[in-house]
Steps between C-alpha positions, in 0.01 A plus 500: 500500500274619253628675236296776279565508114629857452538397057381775335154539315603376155447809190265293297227461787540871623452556113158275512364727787541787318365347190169434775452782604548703178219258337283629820586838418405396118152344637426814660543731232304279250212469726489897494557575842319758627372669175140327553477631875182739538258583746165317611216570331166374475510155448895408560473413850613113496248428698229670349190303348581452123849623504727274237806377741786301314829376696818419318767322725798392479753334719877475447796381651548308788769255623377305169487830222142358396266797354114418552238682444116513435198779390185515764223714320135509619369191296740291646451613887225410736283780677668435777851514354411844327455633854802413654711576206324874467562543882830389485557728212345748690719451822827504332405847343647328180403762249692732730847308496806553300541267169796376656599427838830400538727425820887656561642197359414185304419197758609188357214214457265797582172480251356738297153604447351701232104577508308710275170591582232649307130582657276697336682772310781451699842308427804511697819211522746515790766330524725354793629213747431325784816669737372863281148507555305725730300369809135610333590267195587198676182362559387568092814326435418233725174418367625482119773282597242288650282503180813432293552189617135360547448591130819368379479755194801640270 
């Protein structure tokens, strides 16, 4: 028979969780939230010739608690890395999101992701995680992940 262990969680790791996901609270406050959030104007479309487009990611968590994280700006991106990042920008309506995104309850292992973006004049940071974030982001997510760890930055 296989038996299930029914020990409780001990205090001191429930106390590190919260401890997590204050500092993610914490992260999301200092990055400003959504103070910076305006709309388009000329100029501030990602994708738009000329428009300044800076990425700050960052990774956390995991089964292994490691934080990485890296800046993408448009001297360090190829043309053709510009245009997938604007359209995925663009796709995941990003400057329309909440700064944070969070799920009903903590999922243990789960990682977190915070990414500010700034194009043109505007800035915006949202925060969240991979069981907490919506459909349209996924695929932005997906492709800074990917970048992450080909560029081994952070």
């Amino acid at each position: 028979m296989i038996g299930i262990d029914t020990a409780p969680i001990p205090q001191w790791w429930l106390r590190v969780r919260r401890l997590a996901w204050l500092g993610v609270f914490v992260l999301a406050v200092a990055c400003g939230g959504d103070s910076d959030r305006g709309s388009a104007g000329p100029g501030d479309t990602p994708g738009e010739e000329g428009a300044v487009l800076r990425i700050v990611f960052e990774r956390s968590g995991g089964f292994a608690g490691l934080t990485r994280s890296m800046t993408l700006d448009s001297s360090n991106l190829t043309g053709d890395e510009r245009e997938i990042l604007s359209r995925l920008i663009e796709e995941a309506q990003f400057f329309d999101l909440p700064a944070q995104i969070v799920g009903d309850a903590p999922v243990p292992d789960d990682f977190t992701y915070s990414i500010e973006v700034e194009a043109g004049d505007r800035a915006a940071t949202v925060v969240t995680s991979d069981s907490a974030a919506p459909e349209q982001l996924r695929p932005l997510l997906d492709w800074l992940t990917s970048q992450l760890q080909t560029r081994r930055e952070g």
